[in-house]
N, C-alpha and C positions, 0 to 999 in steps of 0.2 A: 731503298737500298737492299738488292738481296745481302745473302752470306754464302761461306764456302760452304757451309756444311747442307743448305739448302742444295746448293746443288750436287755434293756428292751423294745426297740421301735421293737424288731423283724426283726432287719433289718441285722442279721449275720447267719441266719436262713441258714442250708446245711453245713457250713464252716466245714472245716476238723482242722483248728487249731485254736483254740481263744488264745490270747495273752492281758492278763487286767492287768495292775499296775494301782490301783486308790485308794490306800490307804485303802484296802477290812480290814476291821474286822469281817466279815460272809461271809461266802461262796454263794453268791448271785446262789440263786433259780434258777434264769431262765437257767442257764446253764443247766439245764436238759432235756431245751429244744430240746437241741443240739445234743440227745442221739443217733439219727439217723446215726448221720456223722464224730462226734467228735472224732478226732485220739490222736490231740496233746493238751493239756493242760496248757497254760504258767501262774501261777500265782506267777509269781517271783514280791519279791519288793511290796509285801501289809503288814499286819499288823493282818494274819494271826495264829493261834492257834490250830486247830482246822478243820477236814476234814467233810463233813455229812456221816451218815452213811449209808447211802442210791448211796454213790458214783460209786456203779457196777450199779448203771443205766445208766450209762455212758457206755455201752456193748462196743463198738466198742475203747473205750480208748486205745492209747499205747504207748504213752509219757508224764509221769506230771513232771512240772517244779515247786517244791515254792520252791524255795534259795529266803531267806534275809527274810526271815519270824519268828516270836518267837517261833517256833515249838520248844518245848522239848524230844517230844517222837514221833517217827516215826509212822505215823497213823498208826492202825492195819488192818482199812477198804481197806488199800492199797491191800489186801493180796488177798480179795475179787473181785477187778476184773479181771474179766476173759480175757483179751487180754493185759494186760500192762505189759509192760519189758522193759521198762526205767523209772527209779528214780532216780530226781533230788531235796536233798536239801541240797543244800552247803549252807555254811552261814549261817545257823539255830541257835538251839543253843542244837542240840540236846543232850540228856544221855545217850538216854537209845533206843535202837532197841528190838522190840518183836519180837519171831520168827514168828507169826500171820502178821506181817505187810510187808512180803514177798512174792510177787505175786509170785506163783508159773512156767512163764513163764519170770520170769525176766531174761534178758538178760545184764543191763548197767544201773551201781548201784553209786551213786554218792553222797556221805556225806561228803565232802572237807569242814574244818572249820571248826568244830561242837566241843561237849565237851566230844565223846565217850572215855568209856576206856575201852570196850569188846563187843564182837559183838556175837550174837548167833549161835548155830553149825547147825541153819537149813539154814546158809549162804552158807556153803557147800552140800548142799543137794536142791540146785536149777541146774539144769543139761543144763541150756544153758546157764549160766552164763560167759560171755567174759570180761567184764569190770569193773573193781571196782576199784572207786577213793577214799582213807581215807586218804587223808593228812591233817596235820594239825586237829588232835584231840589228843586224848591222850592217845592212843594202846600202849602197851608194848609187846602183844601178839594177834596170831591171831589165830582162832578154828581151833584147828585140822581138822575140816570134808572137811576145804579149800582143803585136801591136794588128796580128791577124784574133785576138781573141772576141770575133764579132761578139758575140754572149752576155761579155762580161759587163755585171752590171755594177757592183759595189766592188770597191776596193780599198782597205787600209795598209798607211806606208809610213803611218806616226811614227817618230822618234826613232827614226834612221840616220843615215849621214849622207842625204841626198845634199850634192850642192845645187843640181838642176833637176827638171824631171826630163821626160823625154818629149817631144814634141806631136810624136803620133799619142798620146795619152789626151790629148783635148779632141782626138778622132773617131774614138773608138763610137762606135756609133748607139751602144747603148749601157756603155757607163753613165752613172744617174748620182753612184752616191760613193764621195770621193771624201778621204782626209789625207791630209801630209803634214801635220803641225810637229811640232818638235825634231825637225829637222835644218839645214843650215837656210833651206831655201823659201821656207818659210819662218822669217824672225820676226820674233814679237814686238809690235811698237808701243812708244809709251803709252802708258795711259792713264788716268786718274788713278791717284792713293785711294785704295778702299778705305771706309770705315775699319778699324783695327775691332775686334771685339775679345776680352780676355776671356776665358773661362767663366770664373765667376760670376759676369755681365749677362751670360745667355741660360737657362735652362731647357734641359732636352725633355721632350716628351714622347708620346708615340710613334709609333715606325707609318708613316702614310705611304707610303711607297720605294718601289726601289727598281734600279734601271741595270742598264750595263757597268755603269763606272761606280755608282755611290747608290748610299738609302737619304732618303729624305725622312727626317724627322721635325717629329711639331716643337716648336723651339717657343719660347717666351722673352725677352726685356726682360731687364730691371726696371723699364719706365712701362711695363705693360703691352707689350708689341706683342703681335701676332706673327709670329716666324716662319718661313720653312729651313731647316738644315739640310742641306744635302754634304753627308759624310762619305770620301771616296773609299771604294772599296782596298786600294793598291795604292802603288806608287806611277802602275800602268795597267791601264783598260784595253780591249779591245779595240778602241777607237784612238786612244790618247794619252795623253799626262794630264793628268790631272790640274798643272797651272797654266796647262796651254787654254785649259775649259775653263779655268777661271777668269785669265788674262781675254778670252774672247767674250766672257761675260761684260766686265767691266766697260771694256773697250766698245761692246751694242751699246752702251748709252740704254736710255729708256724709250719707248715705245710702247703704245697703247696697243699692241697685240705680242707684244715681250712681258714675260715675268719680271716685276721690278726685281735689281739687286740692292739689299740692303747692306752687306760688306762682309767683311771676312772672319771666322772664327779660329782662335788658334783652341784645339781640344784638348780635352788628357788622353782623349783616347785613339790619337791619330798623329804621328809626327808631321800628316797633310794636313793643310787648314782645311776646315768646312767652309762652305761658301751659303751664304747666311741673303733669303730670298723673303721679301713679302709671301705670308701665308693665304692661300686663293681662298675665297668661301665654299664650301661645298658642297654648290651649285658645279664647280666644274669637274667635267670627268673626261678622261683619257678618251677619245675616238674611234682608237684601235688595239688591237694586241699586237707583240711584233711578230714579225714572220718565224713560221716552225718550222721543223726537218722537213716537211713536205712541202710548203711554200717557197722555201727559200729566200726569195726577194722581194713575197710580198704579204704584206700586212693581214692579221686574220680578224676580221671584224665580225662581231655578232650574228648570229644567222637570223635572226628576227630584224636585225636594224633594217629602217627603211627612212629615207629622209626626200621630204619634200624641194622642189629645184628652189625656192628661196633658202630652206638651207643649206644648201648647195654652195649656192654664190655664193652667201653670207660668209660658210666657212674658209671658200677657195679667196672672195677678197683680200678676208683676214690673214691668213696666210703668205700672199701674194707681198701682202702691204709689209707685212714683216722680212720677209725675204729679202726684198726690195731694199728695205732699207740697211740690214747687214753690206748688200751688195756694196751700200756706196760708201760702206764705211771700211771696204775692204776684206770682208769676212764673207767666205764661206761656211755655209751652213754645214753639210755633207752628210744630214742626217734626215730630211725633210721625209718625212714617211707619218700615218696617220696615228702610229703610237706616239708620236712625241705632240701633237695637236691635244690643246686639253680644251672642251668644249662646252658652254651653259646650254641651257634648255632655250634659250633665243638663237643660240650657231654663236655668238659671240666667241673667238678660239685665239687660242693664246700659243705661239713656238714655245715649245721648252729643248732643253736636252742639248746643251752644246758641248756634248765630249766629242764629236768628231768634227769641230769645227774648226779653222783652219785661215790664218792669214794670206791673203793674197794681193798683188798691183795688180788690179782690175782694167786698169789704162793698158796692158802690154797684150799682147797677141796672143799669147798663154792664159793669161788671165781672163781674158774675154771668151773666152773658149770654156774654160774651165767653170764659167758662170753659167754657160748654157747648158753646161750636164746636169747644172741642177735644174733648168728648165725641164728636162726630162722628168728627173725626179716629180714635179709637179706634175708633167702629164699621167706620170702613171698613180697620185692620187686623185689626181679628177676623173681620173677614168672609175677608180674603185669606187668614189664617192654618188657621181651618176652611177653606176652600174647597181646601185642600192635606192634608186628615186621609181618613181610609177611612170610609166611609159606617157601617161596622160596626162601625168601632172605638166602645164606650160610644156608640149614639146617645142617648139621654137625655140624657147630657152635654153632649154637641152640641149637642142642641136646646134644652137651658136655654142656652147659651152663645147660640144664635141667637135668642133670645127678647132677650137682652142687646144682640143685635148690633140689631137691631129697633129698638128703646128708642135704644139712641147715635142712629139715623140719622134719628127722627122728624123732620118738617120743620119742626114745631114748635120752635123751640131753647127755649122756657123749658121741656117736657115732658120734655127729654132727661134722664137723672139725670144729677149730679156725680157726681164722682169718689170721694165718698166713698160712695154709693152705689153707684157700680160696684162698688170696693172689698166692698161688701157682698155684692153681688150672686156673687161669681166665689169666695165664702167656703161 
């Protein structure tokens, strides 16, 4: 994190990214000194209102961050720079979106938290548009013009008051990774009583990791158990609610390529329960990183990784099999990307990470549609995971695998196969 005073002493002069929380009620001037070099923009966490209007002096901009700011209305001046396609302000308190405050290059659009209840139809009339996060506002419906948004590939619309969605949404031809939980149209079915756990019953220990919604901490029994805690960050994720990710836990049942759930914690240090997992041995590690500002939509894996085509299959079966079986139990995944695959040193891999998971009737015409966008989502990790294999390792193998990857990413979504078909396919 820089400081003010760094930059009014001149001393961040070239930087590509400034990052200031310092309790800003004006957009401090000097940043314009910056206009040379300045890519990324972080002014999350001040005390903000208000953009200058002179902000396309900033030419070379192409990431601004203000979440947590009293922003009511999406600046318009946004619209006016010419290189920026990423907007971030979650947490705001926004109303209201002009179709003016929509850079014409925007690419990954993020208003998570806000007070929106409609959004403009020049939202679908941005043509490299890949990302759009609105959960947690108060959408009932979304512009038709989405429905030309060829591009778009993730989408979150958690904890709205959708009663339906719309029908061209199971069209889009490369949407891949979808949530809608906490809303009217997706309700939660019963499901088994967790294990209750009181405070006193669990012990926390180390921080093992930490995602978009929660950290995971190493947890102990009273009778000796080896835990994971996953403590939610909020009340709302980017992806979700927090019970909507527990309620889709509970309700996977077990599966030998699912993290067991062991049940639920209530903490002192969270008015949300933790949700209380068999602890993995560690033999297993995470696959990938998730996608950066410059990715976007896709996963940044190792630059040394290379895997042979039996791990390949190994991983895409295990995966597959997992999927598959949420499928039939009603659940969308909507997060199926190679950061959430945790993997041993034999490819043995495990789904984790259901914050943008999502109830669906798989039987109705929507629902079957909406299955195959995450067939997509799987074409574009087989493609990352071969694109990481030796040209000569089994190509046959290969290229029936790419014949599979093919088929996921048709743009057609009703031609993609399910998942049991995958399944078939990778047999």
């Amino acid at each position: 994190m820089h400081t003010l005073e760094q930059l009014r002493r001149g001393e961040l002069a070239g930087i590509q990214r400034l990052d200031l929380a310092a309790g800003l009620t004006e957009f401090p001037r000097e940043i314009f000194d910056l206009a040379d070099s300045l890519e990324v923009l972080n002014l999350s966490g001040n005390q903000l209102s208000r953009l200058p209007n002179e902000l396309s002096r900033l030419r070379k901009l192409k990431v601004i961050f203000c979440s947590e700011n009293p922003f009511t209305e999406l600046p318009e001046v946004l619209g006016e720079c010419p290189q920026l396609e990423m907007v971030g302000f979650k947490s705001c308190q926004l109303e209201q979106v002009a179709p003016a405050a929509l850079p014409a290059r925007l690419r990954w659009l993020i208003l998570t938290d806000n007070r929106l209840r409609g959004l403009p139809d020049a939202l679908g009339q941005r043509p490299r548009l890949q990302k759009l996060m609105l959960s947690g506002n108060r959408l009932s419906a979304l512009p038709d013009s989405l429905a030309e948004a060829t591009r778009l590939e993730l989408l979150r619309l958690a904890a709205n008051r959708f009663e339906v969605l719309p029908d061209w949404l199971g069209e889009l031809p490369r949407l891949s990774w979808l949530a809608f939980s906490g809303n009217p149209c997706s309700p939660v079915p019963d499901a088994l009583a967790p294990r209750l756990y009181a405070p006193e019953e669990v012990r926390l220990g180390e921080l093992l990791g930490q995602g978009a919604s929660g950290l995971i901490h190493a947890a102990t029994d009273t009778e000796g158990n080896l835990l994971a805690a996953k403590l939610f960050k909020g009340q709302l994720t980017s992806d979700g609610l927090p019970e909507s990710e527990m309620a889709a836990c509970l309700a996977a049942g077990t599966h030998p390529n699912l993290i067991p759930v062991t049940g639920v914690l209530h903490t002192r240090h969270s008015p949300t329960p933790a949700l209380l997992m068999e602890r993995l041995p560690p033999r297993y590690r995470v696959l990938a990183g998730p996608p950066s500002l410059q990715s976007c939509t896709r996963d940044c894996y190792p630059a040394d990784l290379r895997l042979s085509t039996a791990q390949v299959l190994r991983v895409a079966r295990d995966a597959a099999a997992a999927v598959a079986h949420l499928h039939a139990r009603g659940i969308l995944h909507g997060d199926l990307y190679g950061h959430n695959l945790l993997v041993d040193d034999d490819a043995h891999t495990l789904l984790s990470d259901f914050g943008g998971a999502t109830f669906i009737e798989p039987t109705s015409r929507l629902g079957q549609r909406l299955l195959r966008l995450e067939s997509r989502a799987f074409g574009c990790l087989l493609a990352e995971l071969l694109d990481r294999c030796l040209p000569d390792d089994q190509p046959q193998a290969q290229q029936r695998l790419r014949q599979l990857q093919a088929r996921c990413l048709d743009a057609v979504v009703v031609e993609r196969p399910d998942f049991v078909q995958i399944q078939a396919a990778l047999h």
